[in-house]
LUMLUM-110360 format. One line per field, with one value per residue (C-alpha): x, y, z. Coordinates in Angstrom, 3 decimals, always signed. Layout:
<zafis>
px	(X | ...)
py	(Y | ...)
pz	(Z | ...)
</zafis>
This chain:
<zafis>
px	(+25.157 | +28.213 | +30.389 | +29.395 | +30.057 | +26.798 | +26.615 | +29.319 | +29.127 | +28.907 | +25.179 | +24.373 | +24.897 | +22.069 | +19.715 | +20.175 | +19.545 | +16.622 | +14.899 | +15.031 | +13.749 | +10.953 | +10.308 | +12.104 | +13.815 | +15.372 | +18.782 | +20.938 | +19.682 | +20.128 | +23.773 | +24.789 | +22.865 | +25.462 | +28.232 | +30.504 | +29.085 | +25.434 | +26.381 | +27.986 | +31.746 | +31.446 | +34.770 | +34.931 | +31.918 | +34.078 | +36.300 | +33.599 | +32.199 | +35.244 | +35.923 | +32.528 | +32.302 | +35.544 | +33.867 | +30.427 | +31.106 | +34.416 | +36.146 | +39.864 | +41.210 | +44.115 | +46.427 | +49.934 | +52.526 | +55.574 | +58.018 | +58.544 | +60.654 | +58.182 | +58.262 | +55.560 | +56.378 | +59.319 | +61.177 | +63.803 | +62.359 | +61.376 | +60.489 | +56.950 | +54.648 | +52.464 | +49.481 | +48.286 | +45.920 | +47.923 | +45.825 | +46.689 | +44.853 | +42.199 | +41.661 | +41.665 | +39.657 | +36.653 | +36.942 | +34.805 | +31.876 | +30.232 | +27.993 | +30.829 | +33.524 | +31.325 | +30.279 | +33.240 | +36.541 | +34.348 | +32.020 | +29.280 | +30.994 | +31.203 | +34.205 | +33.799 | +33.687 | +36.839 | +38.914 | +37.305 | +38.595 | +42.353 | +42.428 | +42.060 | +43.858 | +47.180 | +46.859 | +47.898 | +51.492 | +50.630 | +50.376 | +51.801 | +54.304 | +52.645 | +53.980 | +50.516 | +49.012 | +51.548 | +49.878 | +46.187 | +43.502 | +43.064 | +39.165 | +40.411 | +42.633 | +41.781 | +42.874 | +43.765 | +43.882 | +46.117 | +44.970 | +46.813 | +44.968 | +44.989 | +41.975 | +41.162 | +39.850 | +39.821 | +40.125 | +42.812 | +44.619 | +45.146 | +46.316 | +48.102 | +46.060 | +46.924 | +43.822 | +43.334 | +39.920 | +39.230 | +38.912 | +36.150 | +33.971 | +33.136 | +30.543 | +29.487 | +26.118 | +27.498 | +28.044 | +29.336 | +32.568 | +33.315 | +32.631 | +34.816 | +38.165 | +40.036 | +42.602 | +46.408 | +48.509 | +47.194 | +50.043 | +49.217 | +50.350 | +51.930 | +54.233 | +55.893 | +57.110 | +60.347 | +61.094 | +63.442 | +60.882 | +58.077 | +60.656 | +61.674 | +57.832 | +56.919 | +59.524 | +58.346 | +54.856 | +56.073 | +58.318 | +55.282 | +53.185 | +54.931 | +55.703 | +52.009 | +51.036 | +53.756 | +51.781 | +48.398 | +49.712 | +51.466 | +48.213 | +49.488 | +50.018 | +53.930 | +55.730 | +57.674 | +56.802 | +58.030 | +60.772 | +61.389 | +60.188 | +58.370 | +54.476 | +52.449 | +48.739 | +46.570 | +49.023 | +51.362 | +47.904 | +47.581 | +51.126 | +51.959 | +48.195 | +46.317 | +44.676 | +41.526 | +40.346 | +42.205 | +41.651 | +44.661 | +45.331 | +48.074 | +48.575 | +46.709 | +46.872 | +47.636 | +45.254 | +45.799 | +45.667 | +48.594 | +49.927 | +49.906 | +50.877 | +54.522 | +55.289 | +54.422 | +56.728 | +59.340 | +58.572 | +60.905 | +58.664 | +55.513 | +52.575 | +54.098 | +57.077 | +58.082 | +58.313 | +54.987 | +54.390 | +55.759 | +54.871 | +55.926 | +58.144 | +55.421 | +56.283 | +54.873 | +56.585 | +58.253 | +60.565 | +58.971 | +58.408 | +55.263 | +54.974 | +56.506 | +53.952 | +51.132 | +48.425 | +49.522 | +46.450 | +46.919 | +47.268 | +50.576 | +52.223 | +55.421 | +54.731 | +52.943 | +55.953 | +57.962 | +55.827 | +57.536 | +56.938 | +58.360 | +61.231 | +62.766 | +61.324 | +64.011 | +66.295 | +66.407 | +68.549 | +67.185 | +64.831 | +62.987 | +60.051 | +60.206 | +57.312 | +58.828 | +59.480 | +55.751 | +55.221 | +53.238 | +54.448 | +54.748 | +54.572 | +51.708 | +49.834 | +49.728 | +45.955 | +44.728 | +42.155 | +38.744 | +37.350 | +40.757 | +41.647 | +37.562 | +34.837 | +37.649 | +40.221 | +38.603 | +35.578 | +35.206 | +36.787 | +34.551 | +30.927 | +31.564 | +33.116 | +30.230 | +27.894 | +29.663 | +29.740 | +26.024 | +25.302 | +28.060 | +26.869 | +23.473 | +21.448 | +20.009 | +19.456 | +15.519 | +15.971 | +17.057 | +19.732 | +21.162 | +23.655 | +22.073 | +18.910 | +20.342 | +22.556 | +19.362 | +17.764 | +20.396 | +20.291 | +16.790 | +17.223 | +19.700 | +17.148 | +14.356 | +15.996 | +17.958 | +15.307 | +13.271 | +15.599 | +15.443 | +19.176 | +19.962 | +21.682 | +22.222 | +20.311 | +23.597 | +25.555 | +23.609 | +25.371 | +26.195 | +29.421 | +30.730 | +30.626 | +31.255 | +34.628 | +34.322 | +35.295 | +39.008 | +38.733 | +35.690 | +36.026 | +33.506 | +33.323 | +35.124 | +31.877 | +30.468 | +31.411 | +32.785 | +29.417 | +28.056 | +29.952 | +29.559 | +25.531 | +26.679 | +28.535 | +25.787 | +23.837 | +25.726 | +25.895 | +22.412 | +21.948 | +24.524 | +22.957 | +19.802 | +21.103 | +23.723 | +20.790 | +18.495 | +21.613 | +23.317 | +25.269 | +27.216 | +30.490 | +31.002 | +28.132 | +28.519 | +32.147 | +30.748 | +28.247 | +31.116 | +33.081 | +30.303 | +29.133 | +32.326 | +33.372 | +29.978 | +30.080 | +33.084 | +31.532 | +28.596 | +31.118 | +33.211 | +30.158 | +28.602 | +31.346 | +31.996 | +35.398 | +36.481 | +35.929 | +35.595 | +37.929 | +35.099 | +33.978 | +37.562 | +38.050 | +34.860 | +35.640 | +39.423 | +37.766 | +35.118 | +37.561 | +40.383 | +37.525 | +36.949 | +40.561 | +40.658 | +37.458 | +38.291 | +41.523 | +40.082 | +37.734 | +40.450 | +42.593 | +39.607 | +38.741 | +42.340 | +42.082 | +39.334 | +40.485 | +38.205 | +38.996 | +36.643 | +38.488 | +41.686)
py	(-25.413 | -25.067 | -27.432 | -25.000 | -22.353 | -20.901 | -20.775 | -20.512 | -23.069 | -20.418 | -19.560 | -23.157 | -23.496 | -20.193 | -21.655 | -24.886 | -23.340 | -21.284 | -24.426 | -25.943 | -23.239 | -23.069 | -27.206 | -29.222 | -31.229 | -33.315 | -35.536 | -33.794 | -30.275 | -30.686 | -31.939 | -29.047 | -26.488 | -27.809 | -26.634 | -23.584 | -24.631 | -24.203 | -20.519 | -19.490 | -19.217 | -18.670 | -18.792 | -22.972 | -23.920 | -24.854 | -26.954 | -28.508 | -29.743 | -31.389 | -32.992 | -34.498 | -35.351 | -37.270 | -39.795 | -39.730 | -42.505 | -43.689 | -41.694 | -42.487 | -39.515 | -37.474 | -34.864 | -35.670 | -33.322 | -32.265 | -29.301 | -26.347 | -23.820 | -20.555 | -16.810 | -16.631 | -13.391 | -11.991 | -12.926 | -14.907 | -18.589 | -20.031 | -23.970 | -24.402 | -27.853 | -27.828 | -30.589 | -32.532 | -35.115 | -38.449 | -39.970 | -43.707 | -42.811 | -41.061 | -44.117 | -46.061 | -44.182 | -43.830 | -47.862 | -48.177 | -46.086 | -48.269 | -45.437 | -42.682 | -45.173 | -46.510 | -43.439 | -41.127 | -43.423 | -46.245 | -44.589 | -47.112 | -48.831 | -52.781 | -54.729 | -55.516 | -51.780 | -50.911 | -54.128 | -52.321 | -48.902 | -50.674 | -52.172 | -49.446 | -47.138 | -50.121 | -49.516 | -45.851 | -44.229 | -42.435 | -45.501 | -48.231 | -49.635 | -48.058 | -50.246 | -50.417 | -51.482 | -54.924 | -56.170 | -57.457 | -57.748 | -54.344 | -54.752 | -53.586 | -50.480 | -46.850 | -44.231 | -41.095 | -37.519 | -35.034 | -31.358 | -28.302 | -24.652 | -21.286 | -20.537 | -17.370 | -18.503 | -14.583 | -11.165 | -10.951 | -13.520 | -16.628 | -20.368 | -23.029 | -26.091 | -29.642 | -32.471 | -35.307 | -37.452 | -40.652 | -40.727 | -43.188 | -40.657 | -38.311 | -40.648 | -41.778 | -41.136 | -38.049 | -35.653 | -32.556 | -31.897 | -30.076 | -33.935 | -35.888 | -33.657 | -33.722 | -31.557 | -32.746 | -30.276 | -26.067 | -23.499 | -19.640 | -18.002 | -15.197 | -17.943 | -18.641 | -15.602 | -16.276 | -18.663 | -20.552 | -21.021 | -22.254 | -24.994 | -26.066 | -26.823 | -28.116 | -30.588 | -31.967 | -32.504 | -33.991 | -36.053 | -37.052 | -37.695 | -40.064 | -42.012 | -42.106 | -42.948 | -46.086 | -47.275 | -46.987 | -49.279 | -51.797 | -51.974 | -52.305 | -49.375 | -48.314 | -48.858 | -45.802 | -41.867 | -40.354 | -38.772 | -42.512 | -41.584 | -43.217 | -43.692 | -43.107 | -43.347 | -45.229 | -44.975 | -47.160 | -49.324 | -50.361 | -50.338 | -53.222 | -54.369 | -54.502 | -50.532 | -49.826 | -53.788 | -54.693 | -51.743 | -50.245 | -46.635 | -45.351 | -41.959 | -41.896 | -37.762 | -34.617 | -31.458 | -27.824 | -24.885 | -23.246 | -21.453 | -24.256 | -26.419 | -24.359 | -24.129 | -27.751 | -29.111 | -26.274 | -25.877 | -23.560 | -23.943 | -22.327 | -20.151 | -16.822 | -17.552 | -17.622 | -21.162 | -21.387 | -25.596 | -27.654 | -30.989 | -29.415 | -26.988 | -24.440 | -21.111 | -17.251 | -13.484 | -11.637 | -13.510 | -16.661 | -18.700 | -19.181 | -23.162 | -22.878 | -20.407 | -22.032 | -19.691 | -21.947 | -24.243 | -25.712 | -29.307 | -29.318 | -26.896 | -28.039 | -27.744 | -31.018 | -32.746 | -31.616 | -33.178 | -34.173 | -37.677 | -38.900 | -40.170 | -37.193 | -34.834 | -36.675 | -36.748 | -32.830 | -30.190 | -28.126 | -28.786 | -31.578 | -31.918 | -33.082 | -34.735 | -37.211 | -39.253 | -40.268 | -43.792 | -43.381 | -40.422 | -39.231 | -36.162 | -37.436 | -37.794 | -33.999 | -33.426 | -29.401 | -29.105 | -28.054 | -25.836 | -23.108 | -23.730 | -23.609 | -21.975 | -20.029 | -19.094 | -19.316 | -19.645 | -16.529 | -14.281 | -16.547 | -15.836 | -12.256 | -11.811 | -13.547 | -11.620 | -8.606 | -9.962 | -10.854 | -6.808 | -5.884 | -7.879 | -5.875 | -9.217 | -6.814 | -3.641 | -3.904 | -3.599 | -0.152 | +2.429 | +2.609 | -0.298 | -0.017 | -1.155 | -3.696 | -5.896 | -5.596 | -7.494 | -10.072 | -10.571 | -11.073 | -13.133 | -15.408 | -15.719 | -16.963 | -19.821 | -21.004 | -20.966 | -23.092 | -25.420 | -26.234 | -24.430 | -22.534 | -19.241 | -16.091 | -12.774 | -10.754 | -9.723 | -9.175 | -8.843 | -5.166 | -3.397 | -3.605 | -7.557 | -8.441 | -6.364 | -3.001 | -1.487 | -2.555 | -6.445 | -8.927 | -10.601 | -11.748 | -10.373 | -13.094 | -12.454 | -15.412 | -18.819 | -21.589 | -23.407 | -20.336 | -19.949 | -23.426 | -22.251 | -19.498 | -21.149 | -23.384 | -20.267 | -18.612 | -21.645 | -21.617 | -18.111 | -18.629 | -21.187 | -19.913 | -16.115 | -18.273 | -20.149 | -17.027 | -15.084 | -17.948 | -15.227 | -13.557 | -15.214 | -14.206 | -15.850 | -18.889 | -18.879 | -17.740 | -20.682 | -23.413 | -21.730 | -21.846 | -25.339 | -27.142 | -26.387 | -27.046 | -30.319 | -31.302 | -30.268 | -32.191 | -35.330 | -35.238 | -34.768 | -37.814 | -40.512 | -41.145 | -42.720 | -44.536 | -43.303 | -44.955 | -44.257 | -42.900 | -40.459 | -39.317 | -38.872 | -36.829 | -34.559 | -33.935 | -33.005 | -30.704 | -29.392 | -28.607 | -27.405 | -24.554 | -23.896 | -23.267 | -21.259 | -18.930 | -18.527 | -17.007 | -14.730 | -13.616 | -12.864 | -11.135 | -8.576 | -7.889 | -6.478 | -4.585 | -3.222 | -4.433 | -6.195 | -9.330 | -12.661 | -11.548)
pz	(+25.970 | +28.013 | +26.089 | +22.897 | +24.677 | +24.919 | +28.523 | +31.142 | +33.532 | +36.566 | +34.965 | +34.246 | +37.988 | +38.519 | +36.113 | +37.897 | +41.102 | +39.697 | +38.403 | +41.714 | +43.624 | +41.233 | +42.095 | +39.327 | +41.654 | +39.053 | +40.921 | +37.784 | +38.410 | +41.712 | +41.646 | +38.595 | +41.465 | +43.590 | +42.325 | +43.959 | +47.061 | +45.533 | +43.515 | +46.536 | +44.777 | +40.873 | +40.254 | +41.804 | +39.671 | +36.845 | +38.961 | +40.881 | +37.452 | +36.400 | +39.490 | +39.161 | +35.831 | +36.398 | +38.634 | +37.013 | +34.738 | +36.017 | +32.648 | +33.469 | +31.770 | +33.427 | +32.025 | +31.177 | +32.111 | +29.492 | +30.411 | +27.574 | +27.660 | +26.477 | +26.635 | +29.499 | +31.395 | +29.048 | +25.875 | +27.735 | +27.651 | +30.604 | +31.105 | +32.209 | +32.980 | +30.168 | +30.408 | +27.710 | +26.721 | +25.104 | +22.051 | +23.227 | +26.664 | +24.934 | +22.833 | +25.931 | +28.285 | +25.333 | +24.699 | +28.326 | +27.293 | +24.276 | +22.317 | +22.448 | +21.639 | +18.535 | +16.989 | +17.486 | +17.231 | +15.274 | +13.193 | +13.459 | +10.154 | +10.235 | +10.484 | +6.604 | +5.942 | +7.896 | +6.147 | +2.873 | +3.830 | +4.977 | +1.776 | -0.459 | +1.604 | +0.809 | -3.119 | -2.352 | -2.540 | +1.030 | +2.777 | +1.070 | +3.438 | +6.975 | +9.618 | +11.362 | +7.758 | +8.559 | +11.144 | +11.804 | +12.519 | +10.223 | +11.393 | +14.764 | +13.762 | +14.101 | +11.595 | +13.754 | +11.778 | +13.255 | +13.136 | +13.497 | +13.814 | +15.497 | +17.741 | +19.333 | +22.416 | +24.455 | +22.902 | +20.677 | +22.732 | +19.753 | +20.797 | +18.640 | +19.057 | +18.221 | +18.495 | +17.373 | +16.015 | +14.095 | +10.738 | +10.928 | +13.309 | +10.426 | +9.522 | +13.056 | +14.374 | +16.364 | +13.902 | +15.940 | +14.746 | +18.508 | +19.903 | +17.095 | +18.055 | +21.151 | +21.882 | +22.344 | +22.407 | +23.272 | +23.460 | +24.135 | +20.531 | +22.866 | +24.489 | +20.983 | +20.469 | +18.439 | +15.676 | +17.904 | +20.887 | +18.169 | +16.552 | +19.667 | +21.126 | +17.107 | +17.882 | +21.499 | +20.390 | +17.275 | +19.450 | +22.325 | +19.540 | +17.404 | +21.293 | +21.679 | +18.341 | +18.901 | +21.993 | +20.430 | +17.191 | +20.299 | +22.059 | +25.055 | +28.143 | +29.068 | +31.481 | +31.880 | +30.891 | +27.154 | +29.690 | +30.932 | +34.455 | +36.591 | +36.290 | +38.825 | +40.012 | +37.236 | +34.436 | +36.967 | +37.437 | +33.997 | +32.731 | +30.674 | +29.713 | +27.073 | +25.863 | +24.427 | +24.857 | +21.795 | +19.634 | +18.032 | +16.435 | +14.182 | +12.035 | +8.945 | +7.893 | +8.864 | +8.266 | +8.411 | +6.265 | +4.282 | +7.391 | +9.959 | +7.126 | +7.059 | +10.496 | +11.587 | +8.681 | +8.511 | +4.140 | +2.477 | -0.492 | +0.771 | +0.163 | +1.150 | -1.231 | -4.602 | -4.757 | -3.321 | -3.254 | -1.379 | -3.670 | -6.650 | -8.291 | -9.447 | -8.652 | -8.923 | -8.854 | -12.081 | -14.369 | -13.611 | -16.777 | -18.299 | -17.820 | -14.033 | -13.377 | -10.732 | -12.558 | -15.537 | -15.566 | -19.009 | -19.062 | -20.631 | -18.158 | -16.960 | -13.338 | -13.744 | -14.584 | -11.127 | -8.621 | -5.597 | -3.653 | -0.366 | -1.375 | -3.367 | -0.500 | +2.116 | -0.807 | -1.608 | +0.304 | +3.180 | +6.442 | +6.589 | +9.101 | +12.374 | +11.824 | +9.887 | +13.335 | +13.467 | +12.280 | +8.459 | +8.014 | +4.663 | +2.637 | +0.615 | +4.103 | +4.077 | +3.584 | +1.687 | +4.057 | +2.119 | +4.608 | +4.259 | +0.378 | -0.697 | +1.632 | +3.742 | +0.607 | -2.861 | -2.004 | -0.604 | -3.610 | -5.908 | -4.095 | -3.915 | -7.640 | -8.986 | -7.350 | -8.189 | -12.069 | -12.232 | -10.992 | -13.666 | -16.685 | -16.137 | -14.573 | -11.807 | -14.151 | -13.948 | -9.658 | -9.555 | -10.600 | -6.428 | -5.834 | -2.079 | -3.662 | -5.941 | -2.943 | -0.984 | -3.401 | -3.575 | +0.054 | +0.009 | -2.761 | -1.594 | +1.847 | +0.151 | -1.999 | +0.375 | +2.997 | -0.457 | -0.304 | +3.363 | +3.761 | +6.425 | +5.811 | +8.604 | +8.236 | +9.607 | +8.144 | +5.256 | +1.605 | +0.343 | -0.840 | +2.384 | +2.656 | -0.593 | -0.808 | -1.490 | -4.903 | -4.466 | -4.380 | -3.923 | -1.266 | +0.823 | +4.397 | +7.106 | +9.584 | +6.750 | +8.441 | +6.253 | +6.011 | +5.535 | +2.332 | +1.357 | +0.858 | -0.766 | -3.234 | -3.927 | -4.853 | -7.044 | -9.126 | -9.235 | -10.263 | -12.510 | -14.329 | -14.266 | -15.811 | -18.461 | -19.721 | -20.255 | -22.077 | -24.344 | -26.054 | -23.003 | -23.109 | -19.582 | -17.714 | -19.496 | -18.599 | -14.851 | -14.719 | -15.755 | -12.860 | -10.276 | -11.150 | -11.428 | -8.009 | -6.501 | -8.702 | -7.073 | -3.555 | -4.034 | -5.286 | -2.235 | -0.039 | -1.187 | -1.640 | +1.826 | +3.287 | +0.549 | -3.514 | -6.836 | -9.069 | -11.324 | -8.407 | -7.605 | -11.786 | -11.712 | -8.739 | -10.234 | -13.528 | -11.964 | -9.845 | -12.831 | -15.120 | -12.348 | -11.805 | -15.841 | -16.128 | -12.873 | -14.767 | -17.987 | -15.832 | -13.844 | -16.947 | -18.706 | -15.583 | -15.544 | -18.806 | -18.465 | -14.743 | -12.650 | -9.165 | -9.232 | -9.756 | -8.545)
</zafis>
């Protein structure tokens, strides 16, 4: 509960204390009722709890501290000792505890499934020719995904946080995505105040993680700091031996959504821009030609023909990302992440124009005249087959004008999470296809159950298909995918003409 944020640890430490006064003298209860000098001092509990857990189960894990100049108390940069937690030694201090080592860096796979997974991933442009990929044994090597995001962690105070997980613990037995990440790098948003300050702390973690990364391919501890000073304590203990008994780790992607996906890697070609892709030459905005157009999905539009690879990304004009200094890196390592391009971007507009079509193409006429009524219904609708289905979907906020949009553009309300829209789009494909097949002749719900289907198709393809997919699967989810693409197109075209706001 506390590590999920459910509880802070000052009322674990009550609870703990209530349980013992009420006889559950259990040694762990009585050690968390410890704490803050037994309640005594709230504000030590948390530090108590660290300082225990840290010698619990002898987890050799220790900060690392980096100096960055930020805007802490005014605009004027200041350098401050920023700690951080350095992949290699996270690799090293999980390789002593066996079940969190094998699920969550490991994923439980066999050494013939991660030589599989090795050898597939050396047929690909991304990482044909990654200097770990030369070296063996590949049984023994870790693919490490580097993640980039904003969190709110207060009030309207955001941070910039950089983690790190294995690739091979998304399909470990622990499947809580707040156990697979660890954090690197976490910066105070209000601390990066100008563009200058932000490049300048971009390029130090880029810098300290491309150093670690290095060690954890070596496989063996340094001798010296990423500022060549002096190590100290344990690091100075273990300097020079082997890390993570034997088991190596090198950069295998990068994910982060469109934003994230700018500022780490300095794009001039970006989302917010005319020349909005950064691994091609489509583009958007008036005078923009037809085929260069990214709304273009034909399959003869002449976007296709401009996309960019590594090599002519170095080769063009203009920044180039710092990022580039991390061993593997290449621009085709760039993951979209899923969860911001589908069930926190198009996703979204899609569940909430569909539902908004469905009302408009008279599917809900026999319900009632009041639209109150009508979304209501949907809601309750939406409860019961998901709930039939064994899915689990929240009561609150429930669907009505409000959440789905308003009058001026559907959009679905951002209180939905993104696996709450994930079920979401699984049910509109459902009543899609379920309203297209009782009205054969209403070009626009068949044209809204291709839409609806194809991207949960595609979904349900990735979902399934684990690390490494067929070529058949990856042909099928590309299809499915492109087939939505061209049908949200045509919807969003036809609602244009006839002024409405869904599909926009």
């Amino acid at each position: 509960m506390i590590g999920h944020g459910q509880l802070s640890v000052s009322g674990a430490v009550d609870l703990a204390n209530q349980m013992k006064d009420d006889g559950l003298g259990h040694k762990a209860v009585e050690a968390l009722a410890s704490l803050g000098c037994g309640g005594a001092y709230p504000s030590n509990c948390e530090r108590d709890l660290f300082r225990w857990l840290s010698t619990l189960f002898g987890f050799q894990l220790q900060p690392y501290v980096i100096p960055l100049k930020l805007q802490v108390d005014s605009y004027t940069p200041k350098e401050q000792a920023v700690r951080v937690l350095l992949p290699h030694e996270i690799l090293h201090a999980l390789s002593g505890h066996p079940f969190a080592f094998d699920s969550l860096i490991k994923g439980n796979m066999s050494d013939e499934s991660r030589m599989c997974f090795w050898k597939h991933c050396r047929r690909l442009e991304g990482w044909r020719g990654h200097p770990a990929l030369s070296s063996s044994p590949l049984d023994r090597l870790v693919p490490i995904t580097l993640h980039n995001d904003g969190a709110q962690m207060y009030t309207d105070d955001e941070f910039c946080v950089w983690s790190v997980a294995s690739l091979f613990g998304s399909v470990g037995l622990v499947q809580d995505p707040l156990l697979q990440k660890f954090p690197f790098v976490i910066i105070a948003e209000r601390h990066m105040r100008s563009e200058a300050v932000r490049k300048q702390v971009n390029t130090t973690v880029a810098q300290l993680f491309a150093w670690s990364i290095q060690i954890s391919m070596d496989g063996k501890a340094p001798s010296v700091g990423f500022f060549e000073e002096e190590l100290t304590g344990y690091r100075a203990e273990i300097a020079g031996q082997q890390l993570a008994k034997g088991w190596r780790a090198c950069y295998f992607t990068t994910k982060a959504d469109l934003k994230a996906r700018k500022i780490m890697h300095d794009f001039t070609r970006s989302y917010n821009s005319n020349l909005m892709c950064d691994s091609c030459l489509a583009a958007c905005g008036q005078g923009c030609p037809d085929g260069m157009n990214y709304k273009n999905t034909s399959d003869h539009a002449a976007w296709r023909e401009t996309m960019i690879d590594h090599r002519q990304y170095l080769a063009m004009p203009g920044p180039h990302s710092v990022w580039r200094c991390v061993p593997g890196w290449k621009l085709e390592t760039l993951a979209f992440d899923l969860m911001h391009n589908i069930y926190l971007g198009t996703g979204r507009d899609l569940v909430a124009s569909a539902i908004r079509t469905l009302v408009r193409q008279g599917v809900y006429t026999h319900v009632s005249d009041n639209m109150e009524t009508v979304f209501d219904h949907i809601h309750k609708e939406v409860l019961r087959d998901t709930k039939a289905y064994g899915l689990s979907l929240p009561a609150k906020p429930p669907l009505n004008d409000a959440s789905l949009g308003g009058a001026d553009y559907a959009e679905l309300s951002s209180k939905y999470k993104a696996i709450h829209v994930k079920v979401l789009i699984w049910w509109v494909a459902l009543k899609c296809q379920r309203c297209a097949d009782g009205s054969p002749g209403d070009q626009v719900l068949q044209v809204l159950a291709t839409c609806c289907y194809s991207l949960q198709h595609a979904i349900e393809t990735l979902d399934s298909s684990g690390l490494v997919m067929s070529w058949a699967s990856a042909s099928e989810a590309a299809d499915a995918l492109m087939l939505h693409a061209k049908s949200f197109s045509w919807l969003s075209s036809y609602f244009l003409r006839n002024v409405s706001f869904s599909f926009g």
